[in-house]
N, C-alpha and C positions, 0 to 999 in steps of 0.2 A: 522327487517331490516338486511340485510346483512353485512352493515357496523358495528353495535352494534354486530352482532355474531362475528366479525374478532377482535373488541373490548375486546371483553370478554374472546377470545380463547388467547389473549396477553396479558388480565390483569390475567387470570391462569396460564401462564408458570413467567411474573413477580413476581406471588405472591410466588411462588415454590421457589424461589430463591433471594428474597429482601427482610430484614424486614420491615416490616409498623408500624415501632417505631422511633421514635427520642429521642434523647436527646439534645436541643440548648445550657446547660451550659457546652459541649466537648468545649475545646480550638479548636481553628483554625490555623489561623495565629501566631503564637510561633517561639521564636526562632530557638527551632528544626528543624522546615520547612525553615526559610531559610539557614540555615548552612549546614544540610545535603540537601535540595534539591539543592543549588548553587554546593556544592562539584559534588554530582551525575551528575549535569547537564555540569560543567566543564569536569569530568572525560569522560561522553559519549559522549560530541560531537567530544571531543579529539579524541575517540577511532573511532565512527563512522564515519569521515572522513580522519582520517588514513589508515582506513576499503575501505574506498571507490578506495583509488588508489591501492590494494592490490589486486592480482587475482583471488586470491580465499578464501575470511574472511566471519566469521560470524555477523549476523547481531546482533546489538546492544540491543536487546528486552526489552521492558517495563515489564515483567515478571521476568526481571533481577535485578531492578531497585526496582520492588517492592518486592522483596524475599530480598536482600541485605540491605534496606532502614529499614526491622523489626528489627533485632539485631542491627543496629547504632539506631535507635531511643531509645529502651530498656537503649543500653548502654550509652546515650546519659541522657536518666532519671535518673540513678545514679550518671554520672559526674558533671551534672548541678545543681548551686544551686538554693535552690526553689526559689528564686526572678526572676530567666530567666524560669523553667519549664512550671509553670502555668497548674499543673497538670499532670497526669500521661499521658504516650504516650500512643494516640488512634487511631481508626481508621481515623478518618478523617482528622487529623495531615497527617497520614501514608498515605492516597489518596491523599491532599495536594503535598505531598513530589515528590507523581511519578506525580503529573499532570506538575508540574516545571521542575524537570528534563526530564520527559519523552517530554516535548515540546522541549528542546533543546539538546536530545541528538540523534540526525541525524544531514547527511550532508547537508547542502542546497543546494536544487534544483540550488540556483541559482550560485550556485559553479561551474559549470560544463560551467557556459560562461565565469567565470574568467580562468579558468583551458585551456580551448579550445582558447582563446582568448592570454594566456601566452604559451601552447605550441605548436598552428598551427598555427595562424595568427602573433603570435611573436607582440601582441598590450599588451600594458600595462595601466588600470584605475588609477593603484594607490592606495595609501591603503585610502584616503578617498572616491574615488570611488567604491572602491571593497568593503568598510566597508556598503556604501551608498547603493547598489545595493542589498547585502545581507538582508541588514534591513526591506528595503523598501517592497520586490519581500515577505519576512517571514512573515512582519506583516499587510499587507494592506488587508488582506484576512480578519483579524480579526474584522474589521469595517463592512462588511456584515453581521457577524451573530447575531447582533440584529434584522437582518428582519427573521431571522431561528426559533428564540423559540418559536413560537406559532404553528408556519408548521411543524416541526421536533423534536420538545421537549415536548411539551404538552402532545399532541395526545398520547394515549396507545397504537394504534397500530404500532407507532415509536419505532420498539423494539431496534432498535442497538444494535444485537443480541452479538455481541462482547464484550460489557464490560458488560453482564450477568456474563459473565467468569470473567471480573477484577472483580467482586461485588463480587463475588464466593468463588474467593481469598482473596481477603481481610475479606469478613465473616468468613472464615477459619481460617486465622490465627490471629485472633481477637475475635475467641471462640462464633460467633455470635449468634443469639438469647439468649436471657438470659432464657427462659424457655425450651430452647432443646440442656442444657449441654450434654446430652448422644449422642445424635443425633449428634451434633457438635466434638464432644470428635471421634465419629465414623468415622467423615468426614476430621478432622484432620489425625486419623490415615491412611485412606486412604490413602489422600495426599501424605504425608510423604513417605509410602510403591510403593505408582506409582509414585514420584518425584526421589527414589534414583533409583527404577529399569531403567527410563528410562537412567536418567545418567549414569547408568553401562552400557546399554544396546547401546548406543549411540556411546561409544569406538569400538565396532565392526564395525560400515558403515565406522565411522569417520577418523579410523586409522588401524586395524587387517582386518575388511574386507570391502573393499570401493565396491566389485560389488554385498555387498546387497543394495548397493544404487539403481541399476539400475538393474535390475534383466533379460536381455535381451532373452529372449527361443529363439527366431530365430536365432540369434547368434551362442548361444552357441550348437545350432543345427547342424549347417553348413555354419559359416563364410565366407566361399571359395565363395561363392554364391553372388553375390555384388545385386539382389532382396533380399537376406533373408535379408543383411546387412540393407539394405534401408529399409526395413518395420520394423525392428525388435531393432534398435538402439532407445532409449529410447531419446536420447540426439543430435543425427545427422540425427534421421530419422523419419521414422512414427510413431513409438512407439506402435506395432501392440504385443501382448501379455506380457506386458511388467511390471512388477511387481515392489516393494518397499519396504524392511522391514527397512526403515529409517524416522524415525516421523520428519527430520530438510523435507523430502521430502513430507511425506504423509500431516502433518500437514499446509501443505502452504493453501488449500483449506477450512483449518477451518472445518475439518467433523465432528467434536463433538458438533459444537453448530450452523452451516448454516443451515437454515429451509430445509427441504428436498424437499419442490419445488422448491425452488432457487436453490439448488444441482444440482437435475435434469436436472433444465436448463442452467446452466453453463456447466457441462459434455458432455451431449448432443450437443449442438453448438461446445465446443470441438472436440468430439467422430467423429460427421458428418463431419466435415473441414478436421480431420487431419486422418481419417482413412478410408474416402470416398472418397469426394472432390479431396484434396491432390493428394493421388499417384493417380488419374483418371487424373488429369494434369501432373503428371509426366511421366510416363510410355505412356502417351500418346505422350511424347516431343510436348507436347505444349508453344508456344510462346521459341521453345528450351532451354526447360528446363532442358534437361538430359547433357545441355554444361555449364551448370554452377558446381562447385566444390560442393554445398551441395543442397538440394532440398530445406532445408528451412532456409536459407541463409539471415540476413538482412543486406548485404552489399551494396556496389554501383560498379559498372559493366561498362565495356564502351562497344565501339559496339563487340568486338570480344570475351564478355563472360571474358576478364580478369578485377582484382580489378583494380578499379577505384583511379587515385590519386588527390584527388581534386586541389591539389596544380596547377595541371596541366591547369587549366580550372579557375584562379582565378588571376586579376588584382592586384597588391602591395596593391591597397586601398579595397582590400575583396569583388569589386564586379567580375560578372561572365565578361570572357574575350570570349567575342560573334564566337571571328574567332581562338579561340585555342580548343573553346569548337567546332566548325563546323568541324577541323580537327580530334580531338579522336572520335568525332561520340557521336549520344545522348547517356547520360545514360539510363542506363540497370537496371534493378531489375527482380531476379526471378521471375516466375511468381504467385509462393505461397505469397511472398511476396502485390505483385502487388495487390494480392487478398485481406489481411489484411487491405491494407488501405485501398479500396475502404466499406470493411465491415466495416471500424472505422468509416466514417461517418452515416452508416447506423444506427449504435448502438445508437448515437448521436440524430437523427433524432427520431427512435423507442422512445427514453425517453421521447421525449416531445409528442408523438400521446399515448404510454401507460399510463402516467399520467395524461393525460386528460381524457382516458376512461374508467380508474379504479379508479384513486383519485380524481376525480376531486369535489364529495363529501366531502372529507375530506379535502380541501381546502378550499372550500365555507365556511366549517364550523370552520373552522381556524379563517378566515378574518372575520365571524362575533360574534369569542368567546370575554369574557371576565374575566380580574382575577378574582377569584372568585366561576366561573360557572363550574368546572374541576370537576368531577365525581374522577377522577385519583386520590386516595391519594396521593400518593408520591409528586404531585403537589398541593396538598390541604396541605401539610406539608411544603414543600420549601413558599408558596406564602402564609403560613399564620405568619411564623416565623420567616424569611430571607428577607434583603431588596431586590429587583434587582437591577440588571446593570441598571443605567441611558443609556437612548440612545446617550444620549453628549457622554458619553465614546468612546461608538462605532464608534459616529461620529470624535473625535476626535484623536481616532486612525487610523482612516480612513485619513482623510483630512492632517493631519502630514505628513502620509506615502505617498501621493498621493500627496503631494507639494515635499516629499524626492525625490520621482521619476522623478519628470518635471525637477527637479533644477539637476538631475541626467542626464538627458536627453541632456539638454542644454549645460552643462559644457564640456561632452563627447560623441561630432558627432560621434566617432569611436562606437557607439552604433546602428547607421542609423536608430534609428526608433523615428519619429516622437513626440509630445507629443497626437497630434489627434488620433496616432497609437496604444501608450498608450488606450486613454480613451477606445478605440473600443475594446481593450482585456479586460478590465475590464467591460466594458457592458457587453459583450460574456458569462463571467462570471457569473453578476447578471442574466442573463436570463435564466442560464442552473443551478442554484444555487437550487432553490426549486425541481426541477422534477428529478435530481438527486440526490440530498439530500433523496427523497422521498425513491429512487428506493435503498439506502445506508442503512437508519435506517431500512426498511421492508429484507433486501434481505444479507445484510451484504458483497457488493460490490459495490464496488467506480468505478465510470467510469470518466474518466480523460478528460482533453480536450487538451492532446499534439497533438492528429493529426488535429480535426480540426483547430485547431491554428496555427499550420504547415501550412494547406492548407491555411489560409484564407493568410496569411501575405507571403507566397511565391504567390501567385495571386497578393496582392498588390505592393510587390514589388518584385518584381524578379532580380533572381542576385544580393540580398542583401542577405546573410545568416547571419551578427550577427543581424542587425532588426529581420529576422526570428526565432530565438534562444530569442533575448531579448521579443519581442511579444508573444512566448510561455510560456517562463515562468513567466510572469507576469498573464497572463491569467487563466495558468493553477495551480499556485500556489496559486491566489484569491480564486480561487473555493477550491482547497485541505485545503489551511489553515483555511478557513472559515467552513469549514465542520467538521476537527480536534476539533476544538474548540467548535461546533454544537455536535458532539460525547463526548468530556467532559463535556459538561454541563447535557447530558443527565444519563453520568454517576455520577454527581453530584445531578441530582436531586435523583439518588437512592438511594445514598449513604449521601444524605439531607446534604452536605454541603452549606454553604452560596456564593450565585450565585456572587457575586461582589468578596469575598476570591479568589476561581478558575479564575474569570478572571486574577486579579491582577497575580496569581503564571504565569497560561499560558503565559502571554506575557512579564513579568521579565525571564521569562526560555529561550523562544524564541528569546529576545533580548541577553542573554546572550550566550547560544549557538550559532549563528550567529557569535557573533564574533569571541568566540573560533575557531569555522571552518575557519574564515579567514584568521586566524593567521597561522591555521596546513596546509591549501591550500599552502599559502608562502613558507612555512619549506618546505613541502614535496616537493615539485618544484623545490626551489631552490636544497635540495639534490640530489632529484632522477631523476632530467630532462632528463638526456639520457638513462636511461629505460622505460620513462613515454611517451615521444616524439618518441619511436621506433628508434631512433641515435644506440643504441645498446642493445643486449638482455642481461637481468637479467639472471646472471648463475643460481643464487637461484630460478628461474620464481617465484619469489615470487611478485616483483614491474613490474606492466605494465597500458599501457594508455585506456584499454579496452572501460570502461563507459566512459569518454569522448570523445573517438574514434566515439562512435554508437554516443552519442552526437552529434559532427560534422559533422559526415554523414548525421544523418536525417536535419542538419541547410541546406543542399543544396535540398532535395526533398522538394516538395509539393502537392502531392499524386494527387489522381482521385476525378469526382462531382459524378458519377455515382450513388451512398450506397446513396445520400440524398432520392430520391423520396423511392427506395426499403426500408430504413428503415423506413418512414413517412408509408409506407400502410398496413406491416405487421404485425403490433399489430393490424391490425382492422380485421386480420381472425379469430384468437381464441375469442374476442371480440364479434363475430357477431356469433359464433355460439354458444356461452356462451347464450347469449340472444335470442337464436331462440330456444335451449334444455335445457338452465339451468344446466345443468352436470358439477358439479365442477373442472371436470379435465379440461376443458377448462380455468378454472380461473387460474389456477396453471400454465399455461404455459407465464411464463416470454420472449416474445420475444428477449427483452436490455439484459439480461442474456443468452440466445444462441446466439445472434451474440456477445455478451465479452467473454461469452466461447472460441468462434469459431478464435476470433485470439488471445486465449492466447498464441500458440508456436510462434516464437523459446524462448522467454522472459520466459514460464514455461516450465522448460525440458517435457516429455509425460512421464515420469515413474512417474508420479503424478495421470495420469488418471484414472485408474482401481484400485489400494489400495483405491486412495480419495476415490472414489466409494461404494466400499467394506465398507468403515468405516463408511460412511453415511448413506450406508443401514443399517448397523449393531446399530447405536443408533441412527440416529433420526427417524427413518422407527419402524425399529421392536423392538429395546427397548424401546422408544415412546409408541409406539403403544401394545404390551405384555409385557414389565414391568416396568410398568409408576412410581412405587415410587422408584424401583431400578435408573432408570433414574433421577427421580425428585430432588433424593440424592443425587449422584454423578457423572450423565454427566458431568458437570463443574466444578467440581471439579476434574474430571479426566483429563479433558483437559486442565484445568489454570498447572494441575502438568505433564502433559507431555510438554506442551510448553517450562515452564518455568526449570525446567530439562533440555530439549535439547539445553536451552539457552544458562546456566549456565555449562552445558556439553564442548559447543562448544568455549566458553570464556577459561575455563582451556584450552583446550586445547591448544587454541591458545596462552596463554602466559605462559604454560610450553615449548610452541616451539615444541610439538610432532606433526609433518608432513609426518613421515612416517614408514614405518614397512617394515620387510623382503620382498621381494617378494615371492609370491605363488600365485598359481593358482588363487585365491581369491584377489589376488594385485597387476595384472601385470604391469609392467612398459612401456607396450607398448597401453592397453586400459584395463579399471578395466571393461565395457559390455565382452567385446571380442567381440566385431563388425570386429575387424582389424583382417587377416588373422594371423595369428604367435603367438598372442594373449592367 
C-alpha cells in the first residue's frame, strides 16, 4: 500500500537520526529543570518582548536556550549537592529544561491587544485583566491537544520534521548513541567547526556588511531606473534575481531539514505570486496600483491613495463612525495586498479538501488505533514505560482557561466580543485543529487562522475592531498553542521522555512567561510611549510601534469570501490526475503549500527566495539523493549549528550594543540593496 511505503520512507529518515534505546532510570523532573528552566524562561520572555517593540532585534531562539542550558546544567552538577542532583545531568533533564523555557520565552500574541488597546484607543484592562487575558488566550490551546496524539503523534508519518534537528542537537551534545563514540565524537566536531564559522561568519551581513543580506543585481545594475528598482529590491519590491549570503535570512525556510516537496511548493506559490502575478498587476496599474508608495504595501489607504488614519473613521467608544468614514471615502488596499487575503482563505479551504484526499486514510486509522497496536517503536517505548496524560488534564486546563475568558469577557465590555463569540473562535479552531496539524507534522509549515478569523468577526460585527482583534486571537492562538504542545510531545516521544513530565514543564513555562511579558508590556509603555505611539521619533530608531501598528491596521479589515470555493477545488486537480496516471509527481504537489507560499511577502522580505532554494536543492534533493550517509550524518547536525550560531551571533550582538560600522560601499547609509538612487 502506499500509505505503509510513505510509513516506511519516515520510519528510515527517523531511524538515521533518533536512537531506539531508552533508559527509564534518567531523572526527569529535578531540581535542575526547574531552577535553570524558570531562570531561562524569566530571562526570554524578558528579552522576547522587549524584542518585540524594538525595530530591528533578533529573535529569541530555542537553539539558544538549549546551547546555553548545557554548561548551566554541567555547572549546576558540581554546585549541587547530591540530595537536590539526583544524578548526573542528561539529556532529558536538558530537553526538559528547553521545553519550559522555550514555552515561555516569546511575546504573547496576546500582548499586541493590550499594547494596541494602551496606545491607540487609550483603553486600559488592568493588570488583572491584562494578567487574565494573557493567560487565558496562551493556555486554552493546551486543552485540545489530547484529541492530537493519536492524529499527529503516533502516526510515523507525522515526521515534525523540525525537531529532528532539536533531537540532532541534543544527540550531539550528549555524545549519543553509546555504540557510535567515533561517529558521535565526528558529529560533534562538525558542530563545533560549523557553529563557530557561522558565528564569525554572521558579523559581516549583521554589522561590516549589511548588503550581503539582500544582495539586489538590478539595483546595483542601474538604480536610476525606478523598473529595475521595482523588480529588483529584495525588500520593497519583486525580488527578481535577488541573492543572500546571510543564514539569519536564508535559514527562515528551514532548507536543511523541509522535505523537498514541501520546498517546492512553498517557493513555487512564492516564485508564481511575486515574480509573475505581482508586477502583471502592477505595471499593468491595475485597480491603481502604480498610485500607491510601495507595490507591496500592507497598509490602509483612503480614497486618494494616502495612509489611512484610522483615528479618523472611529467613534470614542472604538466603533466605526458611519458618516466620518463616508467622508474620507472607503478604504483602500493595494491591490497585491487585496490579492493575499483573498488567497488566505483559499489556503484555509485547500487544507480541509487536501486532507480529506490524501489523509483521509490515515485518519480513519487514527480513530480506530489502539495502545498497544503501534508498529512505531519510539511509541512502543513511550507507551510501554511512561504513564500518559490523563484526558481530565487536558480537560481541565481547557475549562479553567475557557471560564478565565467568559469571566474575562463579562468584567471588560471594552473587549466587545461576546462570550457566544468566544466559543465560535474556539470551534473554528477545533475544526481546522487536525487537517492542519496534519499538513504541519508532514510539511514543516503552520498555517495560521489570523485571516480567516479577521474575516469571520469583522462580517459579524462590523465596526467593532477590538471584538475583531480579541476573536483573532483567541482563535488563532487555540490552534498555535495546541499545536506547540502537539510538536513537543512529538519531540518527546523521540527523545522518550515521560509524556505527563512535558506537559507539566510546558504549561508551568507558559504560565510563567505570560506574565513576565505583562509586566515588560507595562514597563516598556509606560517608558517609551511617545516613540511607540509615533508622538515623536526615536533619534536612536531603535524604539517604534511597528507590530502593533500592522496589528491595528489589520483590527479594521476583513478581507474578501472569494479564495473559499478556489481553494476547496484545487487540491482536486493534482488529486485527480494522481489517480488517472499514478505518477508520483502529482502527489508531491502540496496545493495549502503554494497558496502559503504565494502570500508569504511583504511579512518574508524575497531575498529569501532563490538562496532558500539553492540550499534545498543542494541537501535535500541531491545530497539526499547522491550522498545519503554524508547527509544521514550531518544534515542536522549542520543545520541545528547554523541556526543555533546565528542565534547566538545575533544575541551578542545585540547586547554588546554593535549597531553599526563605518560606512562603505557595502553599508550605505542611505539603502544597504542600493535600490535608492545616490545609494
Amino acid at each position: 500500500k502506499e500509505d505503509d511505503g510513505e510509513a516506511d520512507s519516515a520510519a528510515a529518515i527517523v531511524r538515521k537520526v533518533v536512537p531506539e534505546t531508552d533508559d527509564p532510570s534518567l531523572p526527569t523532573l529535578t531540581p535542575r529543570v526547574w531552577i535553570l528552566g524558570t531562570l531561562l524562561c524569566v530571562f526570554g520572555a524578558a528579552v522576547s518582548q522587549l524584542f518585540f517593540f524594538k525595530s530591528n532585534a533578533p529573535s529569541f531562539s530555542s537553539f539558544f536556550i538549549i546551547l546555553i542550558a548545557h554548561p548551566l546544567g554541567k555547572w549546576m552538577d558540581r554546585l549541587l549537592p547530591d540530595s537536590l542532583r539526583r544524578g548526573a545531568w542528561d539529556k532529558k533533564e536538558h530537553m526538559l529544561v528547553g521545553i519550559l523555557a522555550g514555552s515561555g520565552a516569546s511575546a504573547a500574541y496576546a500582548g499586541e491587544i493590550i499594547s494596541v488597546q494602551d496606545l491607540y484607543y487609550h483603553s486600559d484592562l488592568g493588570n488583572f485583566g491584562g494578567l487574565l487575558l494573557l493567560l487565558s488566550t496562551q493556555l486554552i490551546g493546551f486543552g485540545l491537544s489530547g484529541l492530537t496524539y493519536r492524529f499527529l503523534v503516533r502516526p510515523t508519518q507525522m515526521l515534525w520534521p523540525s525537531q529532528l534537528v532539536t533531537v540532532t542537537l541534543y544527540e550531539t551534545l550528549h555524545g549519543g548513541k553509546k555504540d557510535q563514540r567515533s561517529s558521535d565524537s565526528s558529529q560533534m566536531r562538525f558542530f563545533r567547526r560549523a557553529f563557530l564559522a557561522i558565528f564569525s561568519w554572521q558579523f559581516l551581513p549583521a554589522v561590516v556588511f549589511p548588503g550581503l543580506s539582500s544582495i539586489a543585481i538590478l539595483c546595483i545594475l542601474n538604480n536610476r531606473s525606478w523598473i529595475m528598482r521595482t523588480l529588483g529590491s529584495g525588500y520593497n519590491g519583486f525580488g527578481w534575481f535577488v541573492g543572500s549570503l546571510d543564514w539569519s535570512v536564508v535559514g527562515q525556510v528551514g532548507p536543511l531539514y523541509t522535505p523537498w516537496f514541501a520546498q517546492c511548493s512553498y517557493l513555487a506559490g512564492t516564485a508564481i505570486n511575486i515574480w509573475i502575478v505581482a508586477p502583471l498587476l502592477y505595471f499593468s496599474n491595475w485597480w491603481n496600483a502604480q498610485d500607491y508608495d510601495s507595490p507591496l504595501a500592507a497598509h490602509l489607504y483612503n480614497a486618494t491613495a494616502g495612509r489611512l488614519n484610522v483615528h479618523e473613521i472611529l467613534n470614542a467608544d472604538l466603533s466605526l463612525n458611519e458618516a466620518r468614514y463616508a467622508e474620507v471615502g472607503p478604504l483602500r488596499l493595494t491591490p497585491y495586498f487585496a490579492l493575499t487575503y483573498g488567497v488566505s482563505f483559499a489556503v484555509l479551504t485547500s487544507v480541509l479538501t487536501s486532507v480529506a484526499l490524501w489523509h483521509w486514510d490515515d485518519i480513519r486509522a487514527a480513530l480506530s488505533s489502539r495502545t498497544g497496536d503501534s508498529t512505531d517503536v519510539h511509541v512502543e517505548i513511550v507507551e510501554r514505560n511512561y504513564l500518559p496524560v490523563p484526558s481530565s488534564h487536558y480537560a481541565v486546563i481547557f475549562g479553567l482557561n475557557l471560564l478565565a475568558a467568559i469571566v474575562l469577557l463579562a468584567f471588560y465590555p471594552q473587549l466587545q466580543l461576546p462570550t457566544w463569540g468566544l466559543l465560535l473562535s474556539l470551534s473554528l479552531a477545533l475544526v481546522c485543529l487536525i487537517p492542519i496539524g496534519i499538513i504541519s507534522a508532514i510539511t514543516n509549515t503552520t498555517i495560521g487562522l489570523n485571516v480567516l478569523t479577521e474575516f469571520v468577526a469583522g462580517f459579524i460585527w462590523p465596526g467593532k475592531p477590538i471584538a475583531n482583534i480579541c476573536f483573532k486571537v483567541y482563535g488563532y492562538m487555540c490552534l498555535l498553542q495546541s499545536l506547540d504542545l502537539t510538536s513537543d510531545m512529538k519531540l518527546g516521544l523521540y527523545m522518550h521522555v515521560p509524556p505527563r513530565d512535558l506537559f507539566v514543564c510546558q504549561c508551568y513555562g507558559t504560565a510563567v512567561g505570560s506574565v513576565v511579558n505583562f509586566l515588560l508590556i507595562r514597563g516598556v509603555i509606560a517608558a517609551k510611549r511617545p516613540y511607540l505611539d509615533g508622538s515623536i521619533a526615536d533619534p536612536t530608531q531603535q524604539w517604534d510601534g511597528r507590530k502593533p501598528e500592522i496589528f491595528y491596521s489589520a483590527s479594521v479589515i476583513w478581507g474578501l469570501i472569494g479564495g473559499f470555493l478556489l481553494g476547496a477545488l484545487l487540491p482536486l486537480v493534482p488529486w485527480y490526475i494522481y489517480k488517472r496516471t499514478g505518477k508520483p509527481f502529482w502527489k508531491q504537489i502540496s496545493v495549502p503549500l503554494v497558496l502559503h507560499g504565494a502570500i508569504a511577502p511583504p511579512q518574508t522580505p524575497m531575498n529569501v527566495l532563490i538562496p532558500g532554494f539553492i540550499v534545498s536543492f543542494l541537501s535535500q534533493f541531491w545530497a539526499l539523493r547522491y550522498h545519503t550517509r554524508w547527509f544521514e550524518k550531518y544534515a542536522y547536525v549542520l543545520s541545528s549549528a547554523l541556526d543555533a550560531g546565528t542565534s547566538v551571533q545575533a544575541i551578542v550582538i545585540y547586547i554588546l550594543g554593535i549597531s553599526s560600522f563605518w560606512e562603505w560601499w557595502g553599508n550605505s547609509s542611505i539603502d544597504v540593496e542600493h535600490c535608492v538612487p545616490g545609494s
